[in-house]
C-alpha positions in Angstrom: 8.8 -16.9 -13.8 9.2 -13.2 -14.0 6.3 -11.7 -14.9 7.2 -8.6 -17.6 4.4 -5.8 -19.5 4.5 -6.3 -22.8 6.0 -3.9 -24.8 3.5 -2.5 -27.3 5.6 -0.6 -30.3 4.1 2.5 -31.9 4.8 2.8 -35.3 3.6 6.0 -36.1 5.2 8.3 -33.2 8.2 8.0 -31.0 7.2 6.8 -27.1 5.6 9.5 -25.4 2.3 12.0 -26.8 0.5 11.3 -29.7 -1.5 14.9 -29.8 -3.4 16.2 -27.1 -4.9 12.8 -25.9 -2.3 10.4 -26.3 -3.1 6.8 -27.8 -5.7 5.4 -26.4 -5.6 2.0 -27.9 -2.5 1.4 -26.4 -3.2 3.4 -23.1 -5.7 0.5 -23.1 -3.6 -2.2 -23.4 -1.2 -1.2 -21.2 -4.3 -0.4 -18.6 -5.3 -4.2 -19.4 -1.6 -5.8 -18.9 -1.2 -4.6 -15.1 -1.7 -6.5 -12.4 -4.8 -6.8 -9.9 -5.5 -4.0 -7.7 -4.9 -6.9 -5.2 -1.3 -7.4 -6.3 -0.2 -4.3 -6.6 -1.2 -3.4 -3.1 0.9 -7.1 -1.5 3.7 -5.5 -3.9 3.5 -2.3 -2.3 3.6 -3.9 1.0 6.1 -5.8 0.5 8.0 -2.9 -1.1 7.4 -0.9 2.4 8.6 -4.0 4.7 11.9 -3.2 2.4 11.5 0.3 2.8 12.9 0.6 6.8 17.0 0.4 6.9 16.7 -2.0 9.6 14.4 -4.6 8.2 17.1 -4.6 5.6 19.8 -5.5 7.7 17.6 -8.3 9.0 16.6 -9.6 5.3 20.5 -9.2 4.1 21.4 -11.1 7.3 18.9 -14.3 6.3 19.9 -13.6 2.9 23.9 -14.6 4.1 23.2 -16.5 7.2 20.0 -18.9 5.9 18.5 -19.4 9.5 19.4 -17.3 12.3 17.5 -16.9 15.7 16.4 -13.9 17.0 19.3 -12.9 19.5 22.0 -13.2 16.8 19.6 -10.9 14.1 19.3 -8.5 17.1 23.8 -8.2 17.5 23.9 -8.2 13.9 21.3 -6.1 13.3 22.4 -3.7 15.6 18.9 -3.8 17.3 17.1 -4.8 20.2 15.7 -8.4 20.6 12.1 -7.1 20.9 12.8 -4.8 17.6 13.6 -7.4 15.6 10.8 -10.0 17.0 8.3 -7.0 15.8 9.7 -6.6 12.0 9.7 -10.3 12.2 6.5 -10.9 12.7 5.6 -8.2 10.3 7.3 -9.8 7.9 6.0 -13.5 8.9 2.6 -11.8 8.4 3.4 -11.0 4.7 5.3 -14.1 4.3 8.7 -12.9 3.4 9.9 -14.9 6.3 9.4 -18.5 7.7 10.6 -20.1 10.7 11.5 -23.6 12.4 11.3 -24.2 16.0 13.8 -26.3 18.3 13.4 -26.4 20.9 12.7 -23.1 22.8 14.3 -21.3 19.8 13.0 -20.3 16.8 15.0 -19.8 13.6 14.2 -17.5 10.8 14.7 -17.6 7.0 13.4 -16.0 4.2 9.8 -17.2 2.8 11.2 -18.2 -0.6 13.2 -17.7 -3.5 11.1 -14.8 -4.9 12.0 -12.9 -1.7 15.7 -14.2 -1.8 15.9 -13.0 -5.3 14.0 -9.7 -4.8 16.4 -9.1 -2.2 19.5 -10.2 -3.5 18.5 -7.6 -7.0 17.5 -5.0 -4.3 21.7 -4.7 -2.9 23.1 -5.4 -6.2 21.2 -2.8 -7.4 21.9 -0.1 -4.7 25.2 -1.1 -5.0 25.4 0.4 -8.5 23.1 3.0 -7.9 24.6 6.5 -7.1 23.0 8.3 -3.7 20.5 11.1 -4.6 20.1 13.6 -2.1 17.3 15.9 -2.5 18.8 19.6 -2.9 16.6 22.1 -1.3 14.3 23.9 -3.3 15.6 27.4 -4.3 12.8 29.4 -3.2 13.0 28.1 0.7 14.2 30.7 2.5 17.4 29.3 5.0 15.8 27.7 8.4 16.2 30.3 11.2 17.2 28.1 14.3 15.1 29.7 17.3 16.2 26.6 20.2 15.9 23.0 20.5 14.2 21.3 18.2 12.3 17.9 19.0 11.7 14.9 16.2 9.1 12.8 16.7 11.0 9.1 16.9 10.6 6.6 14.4 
């Protein structure tokens, strides 16, 4: 079931302001039709396990592939064995992946169909999306290069 705020109409102004102090009523209801404090924070975290480019390609991989070990995530993936087995067990953590053992391997796949469907929206959705890139602000004075720089790594 897909769990949806109410919409709560205001008759007597278009959405938005109402005044200075806006509508408390419905700033109240609205308040009262959010989730836990606990929720949002396992939405959030689930939101960040999405939020690294290579945890993607790991979930779109399960999403296609239903159980895969963790050698053949890694090629696909494009990342190392012990990369992967750390998001994985990240992700195990917040149950957005299960496994099955045989043997001495051990298969993954995602934790359910809320994560499957999540996912699956997720692609179709940057899919139709167009890329924003963030312009640089017009009052920052062009980057003077003065040698080398270093970036922390990721």
């Amino acid at each position: 079931m897909i769990r949806r705020l109410r919409s709560i109409p205001d008759p007597e102004s278009p959405p938005g302001h109402r005044g200075n102090g806006g509508d408390r009523a419905r700033v109240d209801v609205l308040q009262g039709a959010l989730p836990s404090a606990e929720d949002v924070e396992r939405v959030a975290a689930v939101f960040r396990l999405m939020g690294d480019p290579g945890r993607v390609r790991i979930l779109a991989t399960l999403l296609e592939g239903g159980e895969v070990c963790v050698q053949d995530l890694a090629s696909v993936a494009g990342l190392s064995d012990s990369s992967v087995s750390q998001a994985l067990r990240l992700m195990r953590a917040h149950r957005v992946v299960e496994t099955r053992r045989a043997g001495r391997v051990v298969f993954y796949r995602l934790g359910d169909e809320h994560v499957r469907m999540l996912l699956d929206m997720a692609i179709t959705h940057a899919g139709h999306s167009p890329v924003v890139a963030a312009a640089p602000a017009p009052t920052d004075p062009p980057a003077k290069h003065t040698g080398p720089t270093y970036q922390e790594p990721s």
